[in-house]
DRENDO-1510 file (C-alpha; in Angstrom, 1 decimal, always signed):
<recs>
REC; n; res; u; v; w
REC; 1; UNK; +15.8; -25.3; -42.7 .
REC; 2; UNK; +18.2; -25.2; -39.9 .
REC; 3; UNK; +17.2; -21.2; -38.9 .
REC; 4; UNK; +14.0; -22.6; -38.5 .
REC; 5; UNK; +14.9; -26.0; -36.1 .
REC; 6; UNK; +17.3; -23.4; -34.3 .
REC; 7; UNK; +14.3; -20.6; -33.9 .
REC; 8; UNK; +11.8; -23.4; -32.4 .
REC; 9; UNK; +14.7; -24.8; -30.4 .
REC; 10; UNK; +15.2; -21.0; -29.1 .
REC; 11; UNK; +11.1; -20.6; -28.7 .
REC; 12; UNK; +11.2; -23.6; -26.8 .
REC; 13; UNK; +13.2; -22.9; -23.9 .
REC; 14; UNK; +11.7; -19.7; -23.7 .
REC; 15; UNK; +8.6; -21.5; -23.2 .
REC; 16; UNK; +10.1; -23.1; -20.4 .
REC; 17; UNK; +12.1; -20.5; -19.1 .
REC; 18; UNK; +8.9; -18.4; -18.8 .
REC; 19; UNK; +6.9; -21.9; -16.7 .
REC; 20; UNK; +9.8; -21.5; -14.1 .
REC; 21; UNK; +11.1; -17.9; -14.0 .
REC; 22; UNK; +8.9; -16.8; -11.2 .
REC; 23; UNK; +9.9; -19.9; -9.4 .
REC; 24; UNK; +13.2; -19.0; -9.6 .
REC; 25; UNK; +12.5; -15.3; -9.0 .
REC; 26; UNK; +11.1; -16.0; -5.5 .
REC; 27; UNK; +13.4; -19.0; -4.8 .
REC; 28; UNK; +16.2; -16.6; -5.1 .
REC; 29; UNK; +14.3; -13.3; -3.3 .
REC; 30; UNK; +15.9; -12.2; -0.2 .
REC; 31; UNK; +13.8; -11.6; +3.2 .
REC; 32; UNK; +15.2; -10.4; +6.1 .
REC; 33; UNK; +14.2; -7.6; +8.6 .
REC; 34; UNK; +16.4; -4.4; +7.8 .
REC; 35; UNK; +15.4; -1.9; +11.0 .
REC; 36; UNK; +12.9; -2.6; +14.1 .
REC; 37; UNK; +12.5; +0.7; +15.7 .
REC; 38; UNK; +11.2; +0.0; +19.4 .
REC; 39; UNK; +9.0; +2.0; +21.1 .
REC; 40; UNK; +8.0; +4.4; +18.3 .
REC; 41; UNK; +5.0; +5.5; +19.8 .
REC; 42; UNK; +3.9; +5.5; +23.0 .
REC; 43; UNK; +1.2; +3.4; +22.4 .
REC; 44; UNK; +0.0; +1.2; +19.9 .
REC; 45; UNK; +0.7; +1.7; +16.7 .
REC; 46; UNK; -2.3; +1.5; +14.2 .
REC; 47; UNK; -1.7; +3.0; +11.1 .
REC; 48; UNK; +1.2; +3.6; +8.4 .
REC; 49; UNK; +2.2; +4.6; +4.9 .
REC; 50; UNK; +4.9; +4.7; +2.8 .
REC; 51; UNK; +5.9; +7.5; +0.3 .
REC; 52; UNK; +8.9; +9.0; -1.7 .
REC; 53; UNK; +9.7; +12.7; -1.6 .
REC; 54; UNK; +12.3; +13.7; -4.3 .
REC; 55; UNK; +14.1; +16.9; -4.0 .
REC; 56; UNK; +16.3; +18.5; -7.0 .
REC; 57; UNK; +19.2; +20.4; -6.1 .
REC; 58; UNK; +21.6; +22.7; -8.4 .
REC; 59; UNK; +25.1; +20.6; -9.2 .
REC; 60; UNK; +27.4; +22.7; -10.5 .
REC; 61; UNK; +30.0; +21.1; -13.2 .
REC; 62; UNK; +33.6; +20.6; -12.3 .
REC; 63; UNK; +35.1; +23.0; -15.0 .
REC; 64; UNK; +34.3; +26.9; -13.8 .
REC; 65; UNK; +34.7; +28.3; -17.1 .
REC; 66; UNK; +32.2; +26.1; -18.9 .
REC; 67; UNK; +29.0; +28.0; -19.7 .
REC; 68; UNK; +26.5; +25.3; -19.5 .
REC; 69; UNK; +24.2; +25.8; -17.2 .
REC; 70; UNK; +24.3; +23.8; -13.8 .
REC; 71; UNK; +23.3; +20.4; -13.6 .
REC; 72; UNK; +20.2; +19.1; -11.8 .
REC; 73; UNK; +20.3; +16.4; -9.4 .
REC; 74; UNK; +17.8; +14.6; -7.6 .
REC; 75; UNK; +17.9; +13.5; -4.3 .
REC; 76; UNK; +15.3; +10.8; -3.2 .
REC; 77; UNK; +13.9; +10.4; +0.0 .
REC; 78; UNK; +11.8; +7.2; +1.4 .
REC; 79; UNK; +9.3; +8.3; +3.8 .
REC; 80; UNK; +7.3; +6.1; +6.5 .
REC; 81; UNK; +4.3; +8.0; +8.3 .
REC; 82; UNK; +3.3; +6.2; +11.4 .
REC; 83; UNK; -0.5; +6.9; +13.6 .
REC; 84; UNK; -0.9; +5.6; +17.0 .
REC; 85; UNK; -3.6; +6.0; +19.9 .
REC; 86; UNK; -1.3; +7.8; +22.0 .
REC; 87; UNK; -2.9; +10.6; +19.6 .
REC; 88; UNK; +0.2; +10.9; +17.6 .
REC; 89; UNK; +1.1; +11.1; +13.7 .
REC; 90; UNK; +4.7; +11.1; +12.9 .
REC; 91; UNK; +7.3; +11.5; +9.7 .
REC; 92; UNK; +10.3; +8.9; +9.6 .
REC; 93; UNK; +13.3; +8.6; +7.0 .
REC; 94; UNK; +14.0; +5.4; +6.1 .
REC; 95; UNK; +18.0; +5.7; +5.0 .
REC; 96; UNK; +21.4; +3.5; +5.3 .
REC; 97; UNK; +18.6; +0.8; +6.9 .
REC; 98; UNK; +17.7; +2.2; +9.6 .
REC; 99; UNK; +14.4; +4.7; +10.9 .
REC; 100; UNK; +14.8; +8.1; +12.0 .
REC; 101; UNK; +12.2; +10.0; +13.1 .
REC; 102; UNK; +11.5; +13.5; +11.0 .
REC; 103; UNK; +9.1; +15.4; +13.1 .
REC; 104; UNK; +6.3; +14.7; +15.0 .
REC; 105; UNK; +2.4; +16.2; +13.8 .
REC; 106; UNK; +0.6; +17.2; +16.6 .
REC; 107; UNK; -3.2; +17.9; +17.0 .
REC; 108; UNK; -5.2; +15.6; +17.5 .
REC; 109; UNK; -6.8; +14.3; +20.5 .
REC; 110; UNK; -7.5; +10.8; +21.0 .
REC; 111; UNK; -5.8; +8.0; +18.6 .
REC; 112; UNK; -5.2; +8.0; +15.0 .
REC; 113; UNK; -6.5; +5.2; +13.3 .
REC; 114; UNK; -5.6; +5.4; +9.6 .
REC; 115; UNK; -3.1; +7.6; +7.8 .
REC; 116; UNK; -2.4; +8.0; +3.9 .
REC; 117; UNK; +0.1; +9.8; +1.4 .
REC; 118; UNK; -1.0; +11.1; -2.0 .
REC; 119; UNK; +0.8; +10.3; -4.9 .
REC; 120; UNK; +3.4; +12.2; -4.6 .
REC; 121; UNK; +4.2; +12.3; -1.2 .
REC; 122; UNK; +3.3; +15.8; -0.9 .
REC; 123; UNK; +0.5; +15.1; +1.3 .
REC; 124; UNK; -0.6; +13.2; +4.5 .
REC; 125; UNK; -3.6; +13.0; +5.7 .
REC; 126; UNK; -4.8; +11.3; +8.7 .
REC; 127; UNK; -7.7; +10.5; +11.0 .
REC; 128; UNK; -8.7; +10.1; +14.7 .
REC; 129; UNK; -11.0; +8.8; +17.3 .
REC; 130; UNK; -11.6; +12.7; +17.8 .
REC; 131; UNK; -13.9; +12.4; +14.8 .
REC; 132; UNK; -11.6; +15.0; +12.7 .
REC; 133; UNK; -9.5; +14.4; +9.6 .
REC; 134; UNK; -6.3; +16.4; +9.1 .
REC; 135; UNK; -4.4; +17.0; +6.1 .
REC; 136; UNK; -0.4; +17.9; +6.5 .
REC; 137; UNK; +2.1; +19.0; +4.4 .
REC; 138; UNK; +5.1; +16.9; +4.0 .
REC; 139; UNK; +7.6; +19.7; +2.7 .
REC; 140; UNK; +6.6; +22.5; +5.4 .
REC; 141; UNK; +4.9; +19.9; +8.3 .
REC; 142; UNK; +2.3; +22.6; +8.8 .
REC; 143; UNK; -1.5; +22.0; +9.0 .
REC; 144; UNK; -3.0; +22.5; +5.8 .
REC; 145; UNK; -6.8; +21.5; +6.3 .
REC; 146; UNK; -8.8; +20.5; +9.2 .
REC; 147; UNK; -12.0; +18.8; +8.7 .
REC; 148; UNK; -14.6; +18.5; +11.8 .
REC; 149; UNK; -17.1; +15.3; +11.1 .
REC; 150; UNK; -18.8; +15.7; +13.8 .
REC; 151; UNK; -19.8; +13.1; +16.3 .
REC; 152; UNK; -19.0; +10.4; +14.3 .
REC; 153; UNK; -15.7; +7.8; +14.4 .
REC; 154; UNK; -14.0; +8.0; +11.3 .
REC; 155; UNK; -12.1; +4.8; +11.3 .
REC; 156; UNK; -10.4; +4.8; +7.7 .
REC; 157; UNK; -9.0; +7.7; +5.0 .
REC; 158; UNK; -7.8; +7.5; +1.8 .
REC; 159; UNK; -6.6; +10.2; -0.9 .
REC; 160; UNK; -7.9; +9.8; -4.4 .
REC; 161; UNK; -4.8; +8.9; -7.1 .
REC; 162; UNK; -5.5; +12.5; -8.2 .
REC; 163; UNK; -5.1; +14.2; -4.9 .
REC; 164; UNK; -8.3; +16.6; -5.6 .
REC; 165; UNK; -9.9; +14.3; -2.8 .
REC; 166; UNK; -9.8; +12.5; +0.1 .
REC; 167; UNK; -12.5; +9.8; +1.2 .
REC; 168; UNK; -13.8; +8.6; +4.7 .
REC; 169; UNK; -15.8; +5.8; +6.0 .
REC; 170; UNK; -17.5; +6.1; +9.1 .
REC; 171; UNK; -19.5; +4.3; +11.5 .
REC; 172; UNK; -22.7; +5.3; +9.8 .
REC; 173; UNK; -22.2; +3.5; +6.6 .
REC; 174; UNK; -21.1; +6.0; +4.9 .
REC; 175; UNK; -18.7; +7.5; +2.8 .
REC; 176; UNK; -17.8; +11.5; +2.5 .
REC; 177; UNK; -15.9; +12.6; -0.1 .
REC; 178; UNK; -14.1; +15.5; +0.5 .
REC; 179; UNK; -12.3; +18.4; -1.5 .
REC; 180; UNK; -8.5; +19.0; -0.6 .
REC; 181; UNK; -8.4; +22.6; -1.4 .
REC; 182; UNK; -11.7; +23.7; +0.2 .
REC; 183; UNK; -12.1; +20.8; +3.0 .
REC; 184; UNK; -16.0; +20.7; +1.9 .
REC; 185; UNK; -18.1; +17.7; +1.5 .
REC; 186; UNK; -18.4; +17.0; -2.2 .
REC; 187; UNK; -20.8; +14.2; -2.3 .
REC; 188; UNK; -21.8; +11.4; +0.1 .
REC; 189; UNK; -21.8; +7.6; -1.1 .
REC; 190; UNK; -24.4; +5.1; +1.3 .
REC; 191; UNK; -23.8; +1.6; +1.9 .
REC; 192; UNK; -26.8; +1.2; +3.2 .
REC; 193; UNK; -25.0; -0.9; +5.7 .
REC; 194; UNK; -22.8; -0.5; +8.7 .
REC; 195; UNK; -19.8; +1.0; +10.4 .
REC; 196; UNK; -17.3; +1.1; +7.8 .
REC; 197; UNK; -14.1; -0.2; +8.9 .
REC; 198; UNK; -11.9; +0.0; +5.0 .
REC; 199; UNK; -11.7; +2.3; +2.5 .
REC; 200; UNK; -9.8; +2.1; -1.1 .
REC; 201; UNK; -9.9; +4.3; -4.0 .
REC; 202; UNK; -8.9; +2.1; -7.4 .
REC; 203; UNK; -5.5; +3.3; -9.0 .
REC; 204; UNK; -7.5; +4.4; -12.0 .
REC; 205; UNK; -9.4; +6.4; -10.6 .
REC; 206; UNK; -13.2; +4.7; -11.5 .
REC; 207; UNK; -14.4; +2.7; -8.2 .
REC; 208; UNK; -14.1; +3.3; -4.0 .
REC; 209; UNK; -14.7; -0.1; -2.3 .
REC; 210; UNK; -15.5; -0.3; +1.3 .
REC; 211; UNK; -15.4; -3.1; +3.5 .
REC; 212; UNK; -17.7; -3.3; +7.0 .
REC; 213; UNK; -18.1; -4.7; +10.2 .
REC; 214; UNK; -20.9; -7.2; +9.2 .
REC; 215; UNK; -18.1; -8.7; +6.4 .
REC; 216; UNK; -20.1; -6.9; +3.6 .
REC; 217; UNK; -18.2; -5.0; +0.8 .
REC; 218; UNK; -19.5; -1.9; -1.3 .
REC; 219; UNK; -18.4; -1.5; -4.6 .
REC; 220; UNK; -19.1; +2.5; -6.1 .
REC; 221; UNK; -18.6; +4.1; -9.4 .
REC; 222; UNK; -17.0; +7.2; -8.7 .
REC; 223; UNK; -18.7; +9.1; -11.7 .
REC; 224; UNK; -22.3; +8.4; -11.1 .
REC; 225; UNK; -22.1; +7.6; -7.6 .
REC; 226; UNK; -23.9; +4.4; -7.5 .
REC; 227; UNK; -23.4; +1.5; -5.3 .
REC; 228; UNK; -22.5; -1.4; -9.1 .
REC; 229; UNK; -21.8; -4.0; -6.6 .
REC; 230; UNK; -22.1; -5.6; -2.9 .
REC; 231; UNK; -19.9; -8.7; -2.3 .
REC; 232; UNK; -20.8; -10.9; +0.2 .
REC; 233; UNK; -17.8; -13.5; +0.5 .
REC; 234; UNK; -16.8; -12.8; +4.3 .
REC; 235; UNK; -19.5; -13.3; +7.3 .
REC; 236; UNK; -16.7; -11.3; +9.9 .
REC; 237; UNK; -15.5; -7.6; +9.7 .
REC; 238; UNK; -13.7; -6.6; +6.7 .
REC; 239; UNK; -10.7; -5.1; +8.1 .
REC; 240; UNK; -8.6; -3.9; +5.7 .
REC; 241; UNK; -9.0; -4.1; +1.8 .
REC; 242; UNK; -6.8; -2.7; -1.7 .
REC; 243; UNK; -7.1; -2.7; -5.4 .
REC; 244; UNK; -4.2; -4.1; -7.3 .
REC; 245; UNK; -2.3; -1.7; -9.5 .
REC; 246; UNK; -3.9; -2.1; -12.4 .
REC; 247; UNK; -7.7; -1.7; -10.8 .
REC; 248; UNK; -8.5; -4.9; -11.7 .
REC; 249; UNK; -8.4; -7.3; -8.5 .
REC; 250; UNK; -9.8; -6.2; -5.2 .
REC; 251; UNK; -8.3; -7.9; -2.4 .
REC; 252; UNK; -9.9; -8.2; +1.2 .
REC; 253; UNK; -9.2; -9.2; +4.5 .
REC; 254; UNK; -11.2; -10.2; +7.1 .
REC; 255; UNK; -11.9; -11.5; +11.0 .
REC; 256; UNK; -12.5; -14.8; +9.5 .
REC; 257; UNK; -8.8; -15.7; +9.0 .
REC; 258; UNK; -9.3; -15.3; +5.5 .
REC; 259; UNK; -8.3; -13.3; +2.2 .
REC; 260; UNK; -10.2; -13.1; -0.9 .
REC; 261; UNK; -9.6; -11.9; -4.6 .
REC; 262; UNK; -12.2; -10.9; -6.6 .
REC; 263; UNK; -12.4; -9.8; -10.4 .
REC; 264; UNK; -13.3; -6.2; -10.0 .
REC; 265; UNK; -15.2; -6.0; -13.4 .
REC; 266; UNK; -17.5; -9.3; -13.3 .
REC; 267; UNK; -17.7; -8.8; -8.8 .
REC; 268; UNK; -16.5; -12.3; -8.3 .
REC; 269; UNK; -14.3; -14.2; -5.8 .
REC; 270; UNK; -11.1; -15.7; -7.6 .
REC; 271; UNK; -9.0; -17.1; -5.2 .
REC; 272; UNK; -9.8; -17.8; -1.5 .
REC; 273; UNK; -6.7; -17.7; +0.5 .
REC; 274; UNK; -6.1; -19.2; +4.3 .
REC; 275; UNK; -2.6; -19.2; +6.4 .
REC; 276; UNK; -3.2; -17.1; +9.2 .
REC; 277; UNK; -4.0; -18.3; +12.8 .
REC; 278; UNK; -6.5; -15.6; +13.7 .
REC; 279; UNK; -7.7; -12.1; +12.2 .
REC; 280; UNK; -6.3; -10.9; +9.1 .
REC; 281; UNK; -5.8; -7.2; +10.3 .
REC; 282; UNK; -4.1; -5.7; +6.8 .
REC; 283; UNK; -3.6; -6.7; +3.1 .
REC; 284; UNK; -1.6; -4.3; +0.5 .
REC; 285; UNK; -0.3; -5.1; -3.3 .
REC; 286; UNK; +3.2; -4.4; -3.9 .
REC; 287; UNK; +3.1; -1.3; -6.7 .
REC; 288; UNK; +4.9; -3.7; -9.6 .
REC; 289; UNK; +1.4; -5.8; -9.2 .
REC; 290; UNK; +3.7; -9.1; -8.5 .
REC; 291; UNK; +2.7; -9.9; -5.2 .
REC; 292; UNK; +1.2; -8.8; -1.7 .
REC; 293; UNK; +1.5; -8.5; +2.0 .
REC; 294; UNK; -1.1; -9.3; +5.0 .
REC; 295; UNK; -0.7; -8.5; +8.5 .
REC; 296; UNK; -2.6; -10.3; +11.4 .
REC; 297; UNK; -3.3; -10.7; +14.7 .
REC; 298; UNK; -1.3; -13.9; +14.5 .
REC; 299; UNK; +1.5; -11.3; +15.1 .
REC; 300; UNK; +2.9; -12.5; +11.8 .
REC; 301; UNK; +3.7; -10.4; +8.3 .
REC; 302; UNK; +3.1; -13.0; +5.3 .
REC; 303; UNK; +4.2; -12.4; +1.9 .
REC; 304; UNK; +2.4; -13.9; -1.2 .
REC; 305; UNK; +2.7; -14.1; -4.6 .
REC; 306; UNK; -0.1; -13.0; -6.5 .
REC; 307; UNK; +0.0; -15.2; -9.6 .
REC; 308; UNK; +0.3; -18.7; -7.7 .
REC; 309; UNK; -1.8; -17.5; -4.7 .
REC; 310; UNK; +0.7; -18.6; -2.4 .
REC; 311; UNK; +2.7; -17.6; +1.1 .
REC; 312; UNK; +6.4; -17.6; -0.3 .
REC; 313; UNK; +7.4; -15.8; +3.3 .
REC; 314; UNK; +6.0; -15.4; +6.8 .
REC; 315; UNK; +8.3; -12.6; +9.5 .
REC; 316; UNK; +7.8; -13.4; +12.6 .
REC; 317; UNK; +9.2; -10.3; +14.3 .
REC; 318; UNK; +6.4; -8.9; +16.2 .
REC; 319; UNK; +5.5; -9.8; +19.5 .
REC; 320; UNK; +1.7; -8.7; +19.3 .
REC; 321; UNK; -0.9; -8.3; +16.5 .
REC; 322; UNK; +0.1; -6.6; +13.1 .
REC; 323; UNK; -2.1; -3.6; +12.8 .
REC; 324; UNK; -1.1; -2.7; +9.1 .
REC; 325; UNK; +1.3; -3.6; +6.5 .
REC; 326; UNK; +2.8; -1.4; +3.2 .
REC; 327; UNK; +5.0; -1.9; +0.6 .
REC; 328; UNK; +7.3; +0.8; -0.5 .
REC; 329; UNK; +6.9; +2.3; -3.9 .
REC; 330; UNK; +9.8; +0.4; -5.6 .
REC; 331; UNK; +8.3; -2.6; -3.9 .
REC; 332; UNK; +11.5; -3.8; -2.3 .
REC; 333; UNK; +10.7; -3.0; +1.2 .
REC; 334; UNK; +7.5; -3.6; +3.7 .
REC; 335; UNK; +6.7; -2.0; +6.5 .
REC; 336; UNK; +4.6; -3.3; +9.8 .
REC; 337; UNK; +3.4; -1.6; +12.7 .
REC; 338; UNK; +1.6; -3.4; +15.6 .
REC; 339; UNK; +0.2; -3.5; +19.1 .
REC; 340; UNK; +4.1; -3.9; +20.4 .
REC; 341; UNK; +4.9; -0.3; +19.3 .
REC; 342; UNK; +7.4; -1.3; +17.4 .
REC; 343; UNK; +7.8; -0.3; +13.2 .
REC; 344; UNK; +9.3; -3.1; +11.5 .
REC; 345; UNK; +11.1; -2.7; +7.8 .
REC; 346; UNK; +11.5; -5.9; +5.8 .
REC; 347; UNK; +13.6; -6.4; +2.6 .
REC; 348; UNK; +11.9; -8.0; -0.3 .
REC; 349; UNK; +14.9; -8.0; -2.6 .
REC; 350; UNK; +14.4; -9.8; -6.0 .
REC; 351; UNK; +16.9; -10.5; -8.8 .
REC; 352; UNK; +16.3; -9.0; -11.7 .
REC; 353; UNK; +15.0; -12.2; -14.7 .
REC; 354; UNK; +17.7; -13.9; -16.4 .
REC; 355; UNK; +17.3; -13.0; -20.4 .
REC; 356; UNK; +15.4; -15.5; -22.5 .
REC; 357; UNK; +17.0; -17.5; -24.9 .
REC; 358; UNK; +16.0; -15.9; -27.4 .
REC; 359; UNK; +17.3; -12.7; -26.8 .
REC; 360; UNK; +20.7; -14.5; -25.9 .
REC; 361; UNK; +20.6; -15.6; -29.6 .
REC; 362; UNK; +20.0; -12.5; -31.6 .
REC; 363; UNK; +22.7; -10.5; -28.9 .
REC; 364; UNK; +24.6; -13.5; -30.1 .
REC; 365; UNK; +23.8; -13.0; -34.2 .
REC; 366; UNK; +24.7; -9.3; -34.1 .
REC; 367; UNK; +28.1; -10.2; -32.6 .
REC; 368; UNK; +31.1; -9.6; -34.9 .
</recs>
């Protein structure tokens, strides 16, 4: 009789440890800007991305004479890719806190308007105003694939979680969908609509989502190629728009001042969410699916937690709009470029969560 009081006593203030633990999570989450690195372009910044490179390296043991064989060691590397009109793409370590710039990819004309990494930071590909998409490598910085699209503005790239592809949206309406290896056009998705200005391939791998300039978003399967969906929330340009890590929220971003989440399998807004003064320029999920980031026009970076629906922090480092926001792949940092040429990195630190009762008591049973 008393094990069973004590194991609903235990159950109990699990149940309310687990009401309040995110509230103490964010309560106690550090923010604070860790690097601003002025003037990294010449111009304004509009695009970036965030990857990590990890490089393994023979360690040999201390004792000469012991045949094992050496040790490996990995050495990991964060890496922030930066596009700007002044025409530029460029490579950045992020180490110690602070930015250094790794080289600088040149080849492209006019401005580069969006940028992504593959999933293993092995690739970065990139477009321009000069209506070409370029794919890099991060290990050798050499050219590995340009694609001509003719005369058409390709405003938004994205690889697919695979990295056979890459996809583009374009002024047109629609969407190319291109091979890595071969740079050819594998298929070609219509909206039906207008110019295209977001593009997001779901983590798994199933839908692309597309957001335009007359606020409508296109919803594809990526097997059969059909358009399954066309939301309609937003009556302004969709500028920037993401799936959440486990493909099952699509969250958007628009002129309006406004971000929506919708339920990616039933195509329906869940949460409506205001805060910004003026355009919401950029929206991305932090990889551990806890919360996300927006950037705006507002010259602001907000930070929200995904299961409340609520701002738990706004930087207010810029001194012009916020072009586009990341997290990092641990989801501890977030970076921000903007019109000021600046590349901001923020620190999202969070404690890890205190141990439930309940584990306290049986660490506490199978004490001597």
């Amino acid at each position: 009789m008393k094990i069973s009081r004590l194991t609903c006593l235990f159950e109990l203030g699990s149940s309310c440890q687990e009401s309040s633990k995110k509230f103490f999570l964010d309560a106690m989450s550090t923010f604070k800007l860790l690097s601003k690195q002025q003037t990294a372009h010449e111009s304004t910044i509009w695009t970036c991305a965030w990857g990590r490179t990890v490089h393994r390296k023979d360690q040999q043991n201390g004792d000469d004479d012991d045949p094992m064989e050496p040790e490996e060691a990995e050495e990991v590397e964060e890496l922030v890719v930066s596009g700007s009109m002044d025409s530029s793409v460029k490579m950045w370590n992020f180490g110690n806190e602070k930015l250094s710039q790794k080289c600088q990819l040149e080849g492209h004309c006019f401005g580069v308007v969006s940028v992504d990494i593959n999933s293993d930071s092995s690739m970065i590909v990139s477009s321009s105003l000069d209506s070409t998409i370029r794919i890099w490598n991060v290990e050798t910085k050499q050219l590995l694939m340009k694609i001509e699209a003719g005369p058409l503005d390709i405003w938004t790239v994205a690889f697919s979680p695979d990295s056979k592809h890459v996809i583009s949206g374009c002024q047109n309406g629609k969407i190319n969908i291109y091979n890595v290896e071969t740079g050819n056009t594998e298929s070609t998705l219509d909206t039906r609509g207008k110019f295209i200005l977001s593009i997001a391939y779901s983590p798994d791998g199933k839908y692309i989502a597309s957001g335009a300039v007359d606020g409508i978003i296109s919803l594809f399967d990526v097997a059969t190629g059909k358009l399954v969906h066309t939301l309609e929330g937003h009556a302004m340009p969709i500028r920037s728009l993401c799936f959440s890590p486990d493909s099952e929220l699509l969250l958007t971003a628009s002129d309006d001042k406004h971000m929506k989440l919708y339920d990616v399998q039933h195509a329906e807004a869940v949460a409506t969410l205001s805060g910004h003064a003026s355009w919401v320029l950029s929206v991305a999920f932090s990889p551990d699916n806890t919360h996300f980031v927006s950037g705006s026009s507002d010259n602001t970076v907000k930070v929200w937690e995904l299961e409340t629906r609520s701002c738990v922090h706004t930087f207010k480092e810029h001194t012009d709009q916020v072009w586009q926001v990341k997290y990092s792949p641990d989801s501890t940092k977030i970076v921000s470029v903007s019109d000021d040429q600046s590349i901001n990195i923020y620190s999202h630190e969070r404690p890890p969560p205190p141990p439930k009762p309940i584990d306290d008591y049986m660490a506490m049973m199978s004490t001597d």
